[in-house]
N, C-alpha and C positions, 0 to 999 in steps of 0.2 A: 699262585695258581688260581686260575678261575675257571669256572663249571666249563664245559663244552657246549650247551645249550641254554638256554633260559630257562631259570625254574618254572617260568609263567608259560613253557610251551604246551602245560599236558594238564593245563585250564580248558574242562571245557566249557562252550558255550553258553550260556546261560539256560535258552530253551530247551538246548538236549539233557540238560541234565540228568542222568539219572539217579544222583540221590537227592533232587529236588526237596521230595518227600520227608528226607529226612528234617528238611527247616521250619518243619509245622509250628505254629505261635500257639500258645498256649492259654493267649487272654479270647476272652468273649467278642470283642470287636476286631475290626478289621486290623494288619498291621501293613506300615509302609515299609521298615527294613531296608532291600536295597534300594528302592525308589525312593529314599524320605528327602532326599534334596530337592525331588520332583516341583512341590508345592512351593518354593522361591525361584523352581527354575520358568514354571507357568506364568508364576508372578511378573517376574522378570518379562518374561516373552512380550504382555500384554501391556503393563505398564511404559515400557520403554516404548512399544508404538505409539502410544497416546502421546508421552513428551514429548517423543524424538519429531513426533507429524503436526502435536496438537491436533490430534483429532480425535472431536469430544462427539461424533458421529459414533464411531468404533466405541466406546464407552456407552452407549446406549444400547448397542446393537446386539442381538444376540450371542450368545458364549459360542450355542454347539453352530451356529453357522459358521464359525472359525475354526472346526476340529478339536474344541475345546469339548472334554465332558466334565463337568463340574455339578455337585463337587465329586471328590473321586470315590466312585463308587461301582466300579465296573469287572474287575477280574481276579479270582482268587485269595478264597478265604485260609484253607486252612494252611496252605500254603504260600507262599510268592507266588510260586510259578506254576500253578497247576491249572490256573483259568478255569475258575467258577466261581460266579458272582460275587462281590463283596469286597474285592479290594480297591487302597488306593490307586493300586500300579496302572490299572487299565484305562490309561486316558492318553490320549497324543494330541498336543498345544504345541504345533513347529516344532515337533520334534526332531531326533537325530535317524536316518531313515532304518536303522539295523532295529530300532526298539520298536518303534511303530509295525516294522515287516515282525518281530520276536511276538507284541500281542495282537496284532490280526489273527496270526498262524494259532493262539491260542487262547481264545475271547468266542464266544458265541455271539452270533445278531443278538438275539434276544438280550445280551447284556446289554450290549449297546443301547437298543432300544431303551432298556429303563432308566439312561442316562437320562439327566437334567439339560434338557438342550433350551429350555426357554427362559433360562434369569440370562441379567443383561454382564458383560463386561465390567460394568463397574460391581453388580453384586455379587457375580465372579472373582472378583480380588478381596471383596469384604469375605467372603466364602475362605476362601483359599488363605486368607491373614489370619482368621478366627478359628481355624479347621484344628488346630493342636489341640483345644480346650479336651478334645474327645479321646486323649490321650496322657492325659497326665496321671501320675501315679496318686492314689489319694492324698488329701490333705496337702498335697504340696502344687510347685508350677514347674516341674521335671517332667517334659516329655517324652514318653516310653512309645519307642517307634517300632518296638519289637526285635525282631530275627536281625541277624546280624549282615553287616555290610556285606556284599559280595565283594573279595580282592583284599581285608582290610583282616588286622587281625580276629582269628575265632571269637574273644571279648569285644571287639568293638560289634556294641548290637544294644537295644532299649534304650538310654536316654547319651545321644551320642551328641556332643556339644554344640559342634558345627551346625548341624541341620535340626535338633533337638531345639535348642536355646538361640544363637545365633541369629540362624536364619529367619526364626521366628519374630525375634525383635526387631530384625532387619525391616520385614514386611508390616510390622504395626507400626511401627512409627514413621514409614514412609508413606502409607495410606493414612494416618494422623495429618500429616504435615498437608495433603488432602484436601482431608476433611474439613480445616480448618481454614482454607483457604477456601473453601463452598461455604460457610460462615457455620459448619454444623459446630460448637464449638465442644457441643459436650458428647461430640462419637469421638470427638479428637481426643478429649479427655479420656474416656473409657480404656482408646487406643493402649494409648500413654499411660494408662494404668498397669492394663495387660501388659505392658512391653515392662515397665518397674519389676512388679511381681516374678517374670521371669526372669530377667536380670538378677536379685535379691538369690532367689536358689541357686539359681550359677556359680555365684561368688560365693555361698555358704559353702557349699558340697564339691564344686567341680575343679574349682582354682584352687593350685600349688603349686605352693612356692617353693624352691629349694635353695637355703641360705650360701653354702658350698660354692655353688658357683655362681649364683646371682640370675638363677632363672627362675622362671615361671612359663606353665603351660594349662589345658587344658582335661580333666581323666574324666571316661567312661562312668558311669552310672546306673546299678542296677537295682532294683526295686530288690530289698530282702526281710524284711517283715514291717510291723506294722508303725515301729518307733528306728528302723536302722534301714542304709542303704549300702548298697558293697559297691565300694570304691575297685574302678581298675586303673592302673596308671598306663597313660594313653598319649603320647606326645607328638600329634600329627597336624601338618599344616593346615588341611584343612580346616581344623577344629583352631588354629591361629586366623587364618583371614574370618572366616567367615561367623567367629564369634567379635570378632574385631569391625567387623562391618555393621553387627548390631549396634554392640557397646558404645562405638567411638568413629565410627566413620559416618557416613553421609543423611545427618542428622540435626534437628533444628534443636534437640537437647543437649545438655551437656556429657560430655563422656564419661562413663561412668567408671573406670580404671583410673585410680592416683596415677600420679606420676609415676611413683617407685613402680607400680604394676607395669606401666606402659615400658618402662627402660628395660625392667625383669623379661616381658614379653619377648621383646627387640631383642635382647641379647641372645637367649635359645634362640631365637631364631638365625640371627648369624653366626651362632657357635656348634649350633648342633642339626641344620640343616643345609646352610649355603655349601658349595662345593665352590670350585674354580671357576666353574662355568655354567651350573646346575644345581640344584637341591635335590632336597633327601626328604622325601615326603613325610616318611616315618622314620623321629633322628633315633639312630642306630642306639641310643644310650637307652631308648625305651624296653623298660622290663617288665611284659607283659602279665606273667606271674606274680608280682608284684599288687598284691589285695589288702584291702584293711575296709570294716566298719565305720560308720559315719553316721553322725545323729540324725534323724529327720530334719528335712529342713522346717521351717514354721510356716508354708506356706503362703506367703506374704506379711504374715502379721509382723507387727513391731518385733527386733529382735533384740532379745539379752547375752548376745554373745558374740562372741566376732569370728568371722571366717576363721575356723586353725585348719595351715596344712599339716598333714600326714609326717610321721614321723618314715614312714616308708618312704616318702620320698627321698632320705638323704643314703640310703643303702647301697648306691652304686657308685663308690670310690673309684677314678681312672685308674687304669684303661680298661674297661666293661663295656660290650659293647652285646649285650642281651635281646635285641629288639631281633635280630634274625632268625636264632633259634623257638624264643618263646614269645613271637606275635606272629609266627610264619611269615616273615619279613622278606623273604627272599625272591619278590617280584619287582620290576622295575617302575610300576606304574604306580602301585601302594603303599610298599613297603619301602626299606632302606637303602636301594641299593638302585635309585632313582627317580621319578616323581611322574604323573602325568602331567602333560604340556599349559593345562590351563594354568597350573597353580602355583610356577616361579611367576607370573605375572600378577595375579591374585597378594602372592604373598604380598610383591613390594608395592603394590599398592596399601594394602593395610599398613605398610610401615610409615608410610607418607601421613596415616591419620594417628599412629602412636608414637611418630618420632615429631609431628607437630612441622614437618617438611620432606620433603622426596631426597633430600640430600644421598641421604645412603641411599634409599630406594632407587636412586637415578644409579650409583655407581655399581649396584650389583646389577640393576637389569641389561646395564652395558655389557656384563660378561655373557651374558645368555645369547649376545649377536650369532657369534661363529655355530653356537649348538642348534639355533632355531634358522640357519641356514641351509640344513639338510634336506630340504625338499620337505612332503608334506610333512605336519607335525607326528600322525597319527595318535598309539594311544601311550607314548611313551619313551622317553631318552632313559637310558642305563648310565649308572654312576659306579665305579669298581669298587668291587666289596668283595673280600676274605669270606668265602662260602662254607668257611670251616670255623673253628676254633682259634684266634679269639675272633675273629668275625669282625679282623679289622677294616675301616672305611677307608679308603685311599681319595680323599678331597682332593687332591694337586694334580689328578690323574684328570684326562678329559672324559667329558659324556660322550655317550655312543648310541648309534641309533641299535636297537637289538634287531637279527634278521630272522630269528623265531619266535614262536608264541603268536599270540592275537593281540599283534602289534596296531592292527587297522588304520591303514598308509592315510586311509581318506577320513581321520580325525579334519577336527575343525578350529582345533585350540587358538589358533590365531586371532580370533574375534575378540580369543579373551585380553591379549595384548593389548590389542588397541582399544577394548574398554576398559584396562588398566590405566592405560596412557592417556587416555581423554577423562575418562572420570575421575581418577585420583593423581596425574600428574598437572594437568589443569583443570580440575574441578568442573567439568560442564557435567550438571547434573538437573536440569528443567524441570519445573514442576510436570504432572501431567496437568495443569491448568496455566496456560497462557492468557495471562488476562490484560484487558488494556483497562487500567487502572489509572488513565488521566499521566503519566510520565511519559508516556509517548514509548516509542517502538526502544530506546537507547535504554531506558529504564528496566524495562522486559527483558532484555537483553542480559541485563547486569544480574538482576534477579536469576538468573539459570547458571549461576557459578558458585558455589559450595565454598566460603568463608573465603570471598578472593581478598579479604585486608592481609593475609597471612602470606608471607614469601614462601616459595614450595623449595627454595634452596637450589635452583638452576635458574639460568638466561634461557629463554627459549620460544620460539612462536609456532602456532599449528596453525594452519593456514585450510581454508577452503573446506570450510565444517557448513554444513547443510542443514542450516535451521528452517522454522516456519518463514523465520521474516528475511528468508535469503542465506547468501555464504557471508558466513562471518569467519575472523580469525580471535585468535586466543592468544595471548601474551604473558610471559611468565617473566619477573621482573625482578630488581630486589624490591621492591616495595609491593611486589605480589602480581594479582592476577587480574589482566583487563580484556575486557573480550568489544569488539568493534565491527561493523559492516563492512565488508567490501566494497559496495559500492555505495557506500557516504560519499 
């Protein structure tokens, strides 16, 4: 039997909230909370223009002549949502239009006004890559983002892996790779130091493993005195791709996950989130309740000890399927019981950089065809799930679009497909510096593909890609990946 309605129909809105109030942050500076993805999603916006155009105009140009405020310093202190001065949330960089119309409606001029509208694009991403430093818990490189995700479990809040750790490493060492190409060699370095340091805590405190079945995922992290941190165990995709993007995907360093971690990673992943046709944003086996102590990490310094996972990890012997009841799982879009649209795409791109090829990644994104044929994506496909006790997951059952709740028909997840599909199933991934470096335009060319020696584990060609120097195509081979001009 399943509910009559969507649990997620009688969410309200964000800006109506009325107990907003109740999500006050506790610390002295601002907190990002539900916007902390914000800061790789700007990155992103500006970045990919400069590659995708090469335009090194737009990188000199001013930030706020682009609807950029940087850095984020515009709406709501003691709250998220209360709009008054001080938070990261109030800034719109191509945003999505429902968030942009959420802080107009609750943002003063006068904030606006005290934005930063005269640094350029490029010291806008230097801004935006180094902005965590002003949040890390003392003595360590764990970024505490404060109040907890709107949609995600009540624990998921302060040092949240995805957007905490991840995303963070994601953007330093893709502004490294840069920098470095502008000959600055030691911001490159510094980058790259910063992105280490973070990495290091991650792997102390936030990665566990659980022998039993041969996974590994990602847990929560809370600041709890001055030598311990409370661990919550936390097993959500996001916090799989987008610490996987830092770690080990689109990166001129090496990855920083063994082997054994990457196969650990991959397996939860298609054990306890893939469906038939869809995933499980949050795998059902997650037991939010599930807390334990953990030593400070050493905050970069040399370490004397080795990552140990939690012996809480092994405490949920099959068939337990706890993530419903105790992470308030029971939304289609967050929780277990189906995924939002961007992040079956997301996932199996990450898999293509921890499986070392797209092979599976190719076979599971094939089943997502029939599910993302439903007209627009919005904010969410529903996967059947037992809304009672045991809160069993029905994988074999198909996804469904839900026709209640704040499903929002005019989502966009689409885009993220085909930057799945282009960037991590053929690797086009362009410097934001297009340089002619004496190999001529075919040289240029080849440099904008992300380790094409390596087979992606499919035949395949994309055709009619829009670069600076014309349309080219992309070829996936057994011997990997070659990309070529259309009109050579």
């Amino acid at each position: 039997t399943f509910p009559a309605k969507s649990v997620f129909a009688d969410v309200e809105p964000l800006e109506l909230s009325s107990n907003a109030t109740t999500r006050s942050n506790t610390r002295a500076s601002p907190q990002y909370g539900f916007y902390c993805y914000n800061p790789w999603a700007y990155y992103l916006a500006m970045s990919n223009h400069v590659r995708i155009n090469n335009d090194t105009a737009f990188l000199h140009s001013a930030a706020g002549v682009h609807g950029c405020r940087i850095p984020y310093t515009c709406c709501a202190p003691s709250s998220v949502f209360d709009g008054q001065p001080g938070s990261p949330g109030c800034v719109s960089c191509i945003d999505p239009l429902w968030y942009v119309r959420m802080r107009l409606r609750s943002c003063s001029s006068s904030c606006y006004k005290s934005a930063n509208t005269s640094q350029s694009v490029e010291d806008a991403l230097q801004s935006i890559a180094t902005d965590w430093t002003n949040y890390v818990i003392p003595g360590t490189n764990l970024v505490d983002y404060g109040p907890a995700m709107d949609g995600f479990s009540p624990t998921y809040k302060h040092v949240m892996p995805g957007c905490s750790q991840g995303n963070n490493v994601f953007m330093l060492r893709d502004l490294a790779n840069f920098r470095e190409v502008q000959g600055n060699t030691s911001g490159a370095d510094a980058l790259r130091a910063m992105a280490a340091a973070l990495v290091r805590d991650t792997m102390d405190v936030s990665f566990t493993t659980q022998s039993r079945t041969g996974h590994a995922w990602f847990n929560v992290i809370f600041p709890a005195s001055s030598s311990k941190v409370q661990v919550y165990e936390m097993r959500h995709v996001v916090d799989f791709f987008s610490v996987v993007f830092g770690f080990c995907g689109l990166t001129d360093q090496p990855c920083d996950l063994s082997a054994e971690q990457k196969a650990m990673l991959g397996k939860w992943f298609r054990e306890e989130s893939v469906t038939s046709d869809w995933i499980r944003a949050t795998s059902p086996r997650t037991n939010c309740s599930n807390s334990w102590l953990a030593d400070l990490p050493l905050g970069g310094q040399a370490r004397t000890r080795s990552p140990q996972p939690s012996s809480g990890a092994e405490e949920d012997p099959p068939p337990t399927y706890p993530a419903y009841p105790t992470c308030h799982a029971g939304r289609p879009d967050h929780g277990s019981d189906g995924a939002y649209p961007s992040w079956p795409a997301f996932s199996c791109e990450a898999l293509c950089y921890i499986d070392g090829n797209c092979s599976s990644a190719f076979s599971i994104m094939a089943t997502f065809a029939e599910t993302t044929f439903e007209g627009p994506f919005g904010q969410c496909h529903q996967v059947p799930q037992k809304p009672t006790a045991p809160y069993t997951p029905f994988n074999d059952e198909k996804a469904f679009k839900p026709v209640e709740g704040v499903t929002r028909y005019l989502g966009v997840e689409g885009g993220s497909f085909f930057e799945a599909i282009l960037r991590g199933f053929f690797g086009y991934h362009p410097s934001m510096h297009w340089s002619s470096d004496g190999n001529g335009k075919e040289g240029t060319l080849s440099a904008a593909l992300h380790d094409p020696s390596t087979p992606r584990g499919f035949v395949g060609k994309l055709s009619n890609l829009r670069t600076p120097l014309g349309l080219v195509s992309i070829t996936s081979t057994e011997k990997g990946l070659a990309i070529a001009r259309q009109d050579a």
